[in-house]
BALOBA-1460 file (C-alpha; in Angstrom, 3 decimals):
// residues 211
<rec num="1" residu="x" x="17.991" y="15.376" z="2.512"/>
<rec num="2" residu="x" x="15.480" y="13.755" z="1.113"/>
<rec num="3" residu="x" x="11.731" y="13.381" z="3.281"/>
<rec num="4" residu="x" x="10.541" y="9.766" z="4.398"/>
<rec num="5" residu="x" x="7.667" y="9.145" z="3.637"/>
<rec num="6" residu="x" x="6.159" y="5.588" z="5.075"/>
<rec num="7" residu="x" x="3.272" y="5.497" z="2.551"/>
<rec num="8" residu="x" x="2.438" y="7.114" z="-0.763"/>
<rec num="9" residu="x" x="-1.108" y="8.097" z="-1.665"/>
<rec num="10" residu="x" x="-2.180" y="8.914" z="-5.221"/>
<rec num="11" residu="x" x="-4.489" y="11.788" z="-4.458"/>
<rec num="12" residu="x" x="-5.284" y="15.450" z="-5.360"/>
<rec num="13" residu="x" x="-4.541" y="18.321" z="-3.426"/>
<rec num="14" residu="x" x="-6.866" y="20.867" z="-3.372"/>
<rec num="15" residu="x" x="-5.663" y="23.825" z="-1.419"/>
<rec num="16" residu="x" x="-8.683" y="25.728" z="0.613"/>
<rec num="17" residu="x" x="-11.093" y="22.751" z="0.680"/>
<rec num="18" residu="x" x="-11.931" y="20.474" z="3.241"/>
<rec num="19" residu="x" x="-12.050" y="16.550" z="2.963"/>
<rec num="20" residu="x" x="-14.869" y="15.211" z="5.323"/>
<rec num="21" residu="x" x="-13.269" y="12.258" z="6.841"/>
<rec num="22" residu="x" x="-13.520" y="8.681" z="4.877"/>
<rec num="23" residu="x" x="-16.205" y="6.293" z="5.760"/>
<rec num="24" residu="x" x="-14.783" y="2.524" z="6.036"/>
<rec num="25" residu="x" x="-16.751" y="0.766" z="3.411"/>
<rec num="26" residu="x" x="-15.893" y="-3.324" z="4.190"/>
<rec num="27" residu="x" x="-12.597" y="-4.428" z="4.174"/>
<rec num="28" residu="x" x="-11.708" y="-6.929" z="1.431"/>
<rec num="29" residu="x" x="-11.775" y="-10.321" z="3.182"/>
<rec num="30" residu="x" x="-14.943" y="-9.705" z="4.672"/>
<rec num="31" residu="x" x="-16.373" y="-8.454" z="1.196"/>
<rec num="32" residu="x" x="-15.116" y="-10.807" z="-1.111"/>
<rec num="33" residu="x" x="-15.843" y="-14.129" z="1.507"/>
<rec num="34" residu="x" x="-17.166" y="-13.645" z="5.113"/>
<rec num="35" residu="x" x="-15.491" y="-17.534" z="5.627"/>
<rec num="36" residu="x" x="-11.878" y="-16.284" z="4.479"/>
<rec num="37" residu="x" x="-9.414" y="-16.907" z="6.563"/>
<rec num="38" residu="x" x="-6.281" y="-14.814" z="5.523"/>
<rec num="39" residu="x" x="-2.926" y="-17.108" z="4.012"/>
<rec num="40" residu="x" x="0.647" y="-15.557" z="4.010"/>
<rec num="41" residu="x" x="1.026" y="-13.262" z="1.327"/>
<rec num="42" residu="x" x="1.214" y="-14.214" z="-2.214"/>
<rec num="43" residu="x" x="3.391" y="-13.323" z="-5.372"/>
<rec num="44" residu="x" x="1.101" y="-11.694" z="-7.965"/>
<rec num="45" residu="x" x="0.724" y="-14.684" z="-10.809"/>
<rec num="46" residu="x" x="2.943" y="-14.953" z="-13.688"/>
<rec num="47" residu="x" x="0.016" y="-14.305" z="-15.905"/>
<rec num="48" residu="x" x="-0.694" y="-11.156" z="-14.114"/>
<rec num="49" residu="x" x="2.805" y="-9.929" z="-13.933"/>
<rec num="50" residu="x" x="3.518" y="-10.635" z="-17.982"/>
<rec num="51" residu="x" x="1.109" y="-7.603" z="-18.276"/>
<rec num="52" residu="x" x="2.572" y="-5.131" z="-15.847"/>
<rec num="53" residu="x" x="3.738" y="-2.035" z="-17.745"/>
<rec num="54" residu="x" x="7.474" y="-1.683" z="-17.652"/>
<rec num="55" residu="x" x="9.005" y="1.150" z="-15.143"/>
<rec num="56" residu="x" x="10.869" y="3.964" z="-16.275"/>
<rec num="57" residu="x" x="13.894" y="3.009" z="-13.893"/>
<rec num="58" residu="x" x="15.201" y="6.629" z="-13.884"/>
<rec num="59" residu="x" x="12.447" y="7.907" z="-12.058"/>
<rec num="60" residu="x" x="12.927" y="7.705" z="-8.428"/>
<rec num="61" residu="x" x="10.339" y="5.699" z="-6.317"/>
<rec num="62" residu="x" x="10.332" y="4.702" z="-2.588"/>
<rec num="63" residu="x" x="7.607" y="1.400" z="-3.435"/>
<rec num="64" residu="x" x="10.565" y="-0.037" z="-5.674"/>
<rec num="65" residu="x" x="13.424" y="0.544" z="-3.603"/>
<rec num="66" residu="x" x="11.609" y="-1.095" z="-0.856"/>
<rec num="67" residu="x" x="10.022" y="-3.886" z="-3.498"/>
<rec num="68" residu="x" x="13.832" y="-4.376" z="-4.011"/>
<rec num="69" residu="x" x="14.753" y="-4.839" z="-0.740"/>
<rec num="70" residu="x" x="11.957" y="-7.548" z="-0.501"/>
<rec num="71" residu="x" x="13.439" y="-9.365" z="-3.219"/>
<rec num="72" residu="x" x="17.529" y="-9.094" z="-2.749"/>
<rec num="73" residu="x" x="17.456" y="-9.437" z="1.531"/>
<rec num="74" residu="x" x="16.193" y="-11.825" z="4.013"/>
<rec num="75" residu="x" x="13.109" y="-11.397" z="6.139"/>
<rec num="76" residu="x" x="9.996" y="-10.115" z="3.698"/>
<rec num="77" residu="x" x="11.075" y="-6.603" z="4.344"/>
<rec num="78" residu="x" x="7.361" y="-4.636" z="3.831"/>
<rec num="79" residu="x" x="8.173" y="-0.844" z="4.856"/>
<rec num="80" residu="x" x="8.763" y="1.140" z="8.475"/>
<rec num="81" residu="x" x="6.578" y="3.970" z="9.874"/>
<rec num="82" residu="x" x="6.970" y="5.753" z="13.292"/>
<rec num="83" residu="x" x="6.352" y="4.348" z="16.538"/>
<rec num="84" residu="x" x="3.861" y="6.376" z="18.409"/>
<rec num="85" residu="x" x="5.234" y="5.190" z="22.117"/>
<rec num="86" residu="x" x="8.962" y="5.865" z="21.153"/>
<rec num="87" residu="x" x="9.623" y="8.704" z="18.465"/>
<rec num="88" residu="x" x="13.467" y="8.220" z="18.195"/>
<rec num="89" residu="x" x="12.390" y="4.449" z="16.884"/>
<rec num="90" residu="x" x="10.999" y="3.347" z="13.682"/>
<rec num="91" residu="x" x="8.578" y="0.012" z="13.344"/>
<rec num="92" residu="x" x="10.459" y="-1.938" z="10.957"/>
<rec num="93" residu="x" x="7.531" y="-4.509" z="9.031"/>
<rec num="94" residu="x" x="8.694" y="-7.807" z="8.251"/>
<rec num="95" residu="x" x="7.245" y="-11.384" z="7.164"/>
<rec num="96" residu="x" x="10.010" y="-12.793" z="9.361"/>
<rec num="97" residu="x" x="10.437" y="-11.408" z="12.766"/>
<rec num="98" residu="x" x="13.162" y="-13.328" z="13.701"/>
<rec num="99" residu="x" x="15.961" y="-12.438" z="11.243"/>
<rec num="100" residu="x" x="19.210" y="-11.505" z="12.470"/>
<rec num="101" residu="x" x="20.490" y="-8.243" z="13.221"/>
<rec num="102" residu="x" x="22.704" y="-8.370" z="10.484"/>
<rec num="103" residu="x" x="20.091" y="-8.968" z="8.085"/>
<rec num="104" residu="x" x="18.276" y="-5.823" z="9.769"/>
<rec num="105" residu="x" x="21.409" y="-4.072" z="8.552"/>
<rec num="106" residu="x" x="21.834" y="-5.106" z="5.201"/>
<rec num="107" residu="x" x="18.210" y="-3.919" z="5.006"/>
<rec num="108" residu="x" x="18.846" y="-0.850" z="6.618"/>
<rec num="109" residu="x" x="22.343" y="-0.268" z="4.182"/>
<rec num="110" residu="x" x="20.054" y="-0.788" z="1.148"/>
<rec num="111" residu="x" x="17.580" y="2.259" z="2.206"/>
<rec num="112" residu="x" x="20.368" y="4.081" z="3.290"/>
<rec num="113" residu="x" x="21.725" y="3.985" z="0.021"/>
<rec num="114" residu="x" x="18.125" y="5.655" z="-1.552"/>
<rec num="115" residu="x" x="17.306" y="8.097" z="1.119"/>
<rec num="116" residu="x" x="20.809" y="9.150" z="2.397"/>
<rec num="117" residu="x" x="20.896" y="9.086" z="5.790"/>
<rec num="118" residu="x" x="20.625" y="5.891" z="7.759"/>
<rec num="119" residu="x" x="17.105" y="4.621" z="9.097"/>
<rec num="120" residu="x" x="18.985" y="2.821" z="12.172"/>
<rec num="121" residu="x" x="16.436" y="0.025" z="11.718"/>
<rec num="122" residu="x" x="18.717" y="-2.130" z="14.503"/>
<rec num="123" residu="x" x="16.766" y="0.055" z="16.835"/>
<rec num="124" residu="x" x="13.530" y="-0.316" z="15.506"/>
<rec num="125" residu="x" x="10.896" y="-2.879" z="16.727"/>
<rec num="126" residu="x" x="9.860" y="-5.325" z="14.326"/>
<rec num="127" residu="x" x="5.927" y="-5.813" z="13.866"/>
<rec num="128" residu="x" x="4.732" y="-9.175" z="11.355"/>
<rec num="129" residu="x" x="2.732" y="-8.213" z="8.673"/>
<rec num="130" residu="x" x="1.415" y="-10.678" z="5.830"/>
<rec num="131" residu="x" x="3.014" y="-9.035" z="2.624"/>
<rec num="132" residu="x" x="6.249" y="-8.116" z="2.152"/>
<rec num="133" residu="x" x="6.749" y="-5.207" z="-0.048"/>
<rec num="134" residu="x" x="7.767" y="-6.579" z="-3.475"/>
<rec num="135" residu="x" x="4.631" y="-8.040" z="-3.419"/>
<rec num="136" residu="x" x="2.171" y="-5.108" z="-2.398"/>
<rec num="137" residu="x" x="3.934" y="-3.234" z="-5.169"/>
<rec num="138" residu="x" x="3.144" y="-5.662" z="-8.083"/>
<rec num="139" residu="x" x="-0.184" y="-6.405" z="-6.145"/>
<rec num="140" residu="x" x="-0.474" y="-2.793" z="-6.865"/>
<rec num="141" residu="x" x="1.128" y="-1.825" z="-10.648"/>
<rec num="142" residu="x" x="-1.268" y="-4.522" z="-11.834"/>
<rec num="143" residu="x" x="-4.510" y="-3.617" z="-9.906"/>
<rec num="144" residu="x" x="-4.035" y="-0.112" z="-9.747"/>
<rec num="145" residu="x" x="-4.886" y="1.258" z="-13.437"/>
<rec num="146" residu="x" x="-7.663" y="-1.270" z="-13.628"/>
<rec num="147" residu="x" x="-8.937" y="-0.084" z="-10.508"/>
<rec num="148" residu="x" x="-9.279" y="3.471" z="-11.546"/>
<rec num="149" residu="x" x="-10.938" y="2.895" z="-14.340"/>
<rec num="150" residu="x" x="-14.851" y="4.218" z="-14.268"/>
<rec num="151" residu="x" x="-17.300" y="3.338" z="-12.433"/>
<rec num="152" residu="x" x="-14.837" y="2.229" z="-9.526"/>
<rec num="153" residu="x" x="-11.842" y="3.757" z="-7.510"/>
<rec num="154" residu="x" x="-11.358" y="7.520" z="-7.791"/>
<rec num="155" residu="x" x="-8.452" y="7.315" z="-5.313"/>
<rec num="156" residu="x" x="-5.711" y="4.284" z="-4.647"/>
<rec num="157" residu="x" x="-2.443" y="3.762" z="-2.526"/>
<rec num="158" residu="x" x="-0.231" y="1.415" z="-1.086"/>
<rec num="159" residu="x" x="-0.770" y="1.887" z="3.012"/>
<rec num="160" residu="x" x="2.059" y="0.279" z="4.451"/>
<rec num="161" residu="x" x="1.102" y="0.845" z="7.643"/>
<rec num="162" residu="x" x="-2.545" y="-1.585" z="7.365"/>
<rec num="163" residu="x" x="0.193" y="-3.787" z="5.365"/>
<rec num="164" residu="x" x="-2.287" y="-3.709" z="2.239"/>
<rec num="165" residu="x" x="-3.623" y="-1.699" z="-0.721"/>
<rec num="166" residu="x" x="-6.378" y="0.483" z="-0.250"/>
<rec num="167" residu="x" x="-9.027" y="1.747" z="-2.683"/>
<rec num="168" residu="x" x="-11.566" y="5.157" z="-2.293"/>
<rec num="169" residu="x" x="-14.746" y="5.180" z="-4.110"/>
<rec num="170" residu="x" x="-17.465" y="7.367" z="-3.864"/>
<rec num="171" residu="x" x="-20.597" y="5.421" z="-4.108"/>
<rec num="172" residu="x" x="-21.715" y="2.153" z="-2.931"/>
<rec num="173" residu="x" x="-22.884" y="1.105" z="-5.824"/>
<rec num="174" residu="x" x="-19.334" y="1.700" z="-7.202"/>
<rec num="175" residu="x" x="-17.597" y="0.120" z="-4.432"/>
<rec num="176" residu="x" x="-20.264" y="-3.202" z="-4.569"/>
<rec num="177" residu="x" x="-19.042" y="-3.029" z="-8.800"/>
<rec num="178" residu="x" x="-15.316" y="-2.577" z="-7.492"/>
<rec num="179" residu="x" x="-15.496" y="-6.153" z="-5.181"/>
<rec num="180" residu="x" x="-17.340" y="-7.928" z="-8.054"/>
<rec num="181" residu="x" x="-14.207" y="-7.134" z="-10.234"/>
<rec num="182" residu="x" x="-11.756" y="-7.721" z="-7.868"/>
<rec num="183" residu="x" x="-13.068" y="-11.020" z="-7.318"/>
<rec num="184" residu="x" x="-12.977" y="-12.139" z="-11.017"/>
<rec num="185" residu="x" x="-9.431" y="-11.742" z="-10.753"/>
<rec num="186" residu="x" x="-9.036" y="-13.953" z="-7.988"/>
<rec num="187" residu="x" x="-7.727" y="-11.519" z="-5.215"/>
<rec num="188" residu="x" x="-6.062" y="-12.789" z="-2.069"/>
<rec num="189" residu="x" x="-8.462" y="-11.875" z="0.558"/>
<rec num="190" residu="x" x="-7.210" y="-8.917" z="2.691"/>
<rec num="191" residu="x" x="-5.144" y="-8.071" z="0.344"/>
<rec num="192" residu="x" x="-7.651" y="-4.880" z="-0.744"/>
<rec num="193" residu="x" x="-9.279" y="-2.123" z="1.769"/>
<rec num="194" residu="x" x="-12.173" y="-0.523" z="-0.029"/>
<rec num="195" residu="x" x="-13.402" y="2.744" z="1.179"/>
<rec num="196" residu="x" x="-16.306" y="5.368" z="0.983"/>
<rec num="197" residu="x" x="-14.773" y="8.712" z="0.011"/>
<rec num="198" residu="x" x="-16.921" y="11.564" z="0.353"/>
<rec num="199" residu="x" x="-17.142" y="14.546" z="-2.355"/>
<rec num="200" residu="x" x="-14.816" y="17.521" z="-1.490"/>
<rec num="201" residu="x" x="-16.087" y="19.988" z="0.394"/>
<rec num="202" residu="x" x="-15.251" y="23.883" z="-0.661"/>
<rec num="203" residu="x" x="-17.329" y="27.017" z="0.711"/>
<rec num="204" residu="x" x="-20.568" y="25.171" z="0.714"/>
<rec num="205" residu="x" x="-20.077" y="23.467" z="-3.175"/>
<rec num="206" residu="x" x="-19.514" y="19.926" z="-3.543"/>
<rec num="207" residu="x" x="-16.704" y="19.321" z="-6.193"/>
<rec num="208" residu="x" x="-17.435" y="15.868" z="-7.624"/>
<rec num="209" residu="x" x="-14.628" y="14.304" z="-9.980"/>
<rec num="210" residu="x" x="-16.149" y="14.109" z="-13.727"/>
<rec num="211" residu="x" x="-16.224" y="11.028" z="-15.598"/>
């Protein structure tokens, strides 16, 4: 059986060192326009997605199956993670709460058919969110090797839980170069978390990543 996982992190695991909790830099709406007011989520632009490297589809990947559920069901589908007040019951995100059960099911059959078990999503409570997850996955193919490129993001993931993408740096200056970029390519606001990441911390050393 395969684990679920509600949200996948590229990261580096270090084994024996200790990660000094991240710092919340500004979130992206705030950043990139303090007058934003945030808009339903949009498709990444045509001229954006032309340049998207193509997928090797015989590599597994939880972000596309759920990217395809977006596109082939009803209801924005955008991920499920645990519900803290109910652990038997998922918290199943949607751009339309008010689909019909059967829909839920069809959603919950296509899942079923990746992870192999059933999520029982006709149990789980339905929470609107502002991206559905076909487009926080091309949001993220396109922005996320440009991101990573020096001087800005040294960490990036989809957080499905926040419903957006999220980017560590580990400098301000970085993260102030990171927004500037962002907004040259015309990023919907909240779309992008940006985040202070402290050095890792092992027996008293500070491990930077090289550049």
């Amino acid at each position: 059986m395969r684990p679920l996982a509600s949200s996948l992190f590229v990261a580096v695991l270090i084994v024996g060192c200790r990660r000094p909790q991240p710092i919340i830099y500004l979130p992206n709406e705030r950043r990139f326009d303090p007058s934003c007011v945030p808009t339903p989520g949009s498709d990444l632009p045509a001229v954006y997605r032309d340049s998207l490297v193509p997928e090797n589809e015989r590599w597994r990947n939880p972000l596309r199956a759920a990217a395809q559920a977006a596109t082939e069901l009803p209801g924005g589908y955008a991920g499920f993670h645990g519900n803290a007040g109910d652990s038997s019951r998922f918290v199943v995100l949607l751009q339309d709460t008010t689909i019909s059960l059967e829909a839920i099911r069809q959603i919950d059959a296509k899942l079923t058919a990746y992870y192999g078990r059933s999520l029982s999503l006709e149990r789980a409570r339905r929470r609107a969110v502002r991206w559905n997850a076909a487009q926080l996955y091309s949001w993220y193919r396109f922005l996320m090797p440009r991101a990573m490129r020096p001087p800005y993001a040294t960490s990036a993931a989809i957080d499905i839980v926040q419903n957006r993408l999220r980017f560590g740096l580990s400098t301000d200056s970085s993260a102030d170069a990171l927004a500037v970029y962002l907004r040259s390519l015309a990023v919907p606001c909240g779309l992008v978390e940006i985040v202070i990441e402290p050095p890792i911390v092992s027996g008293g050393l500070i491990m930077k990543k090289s550049r």
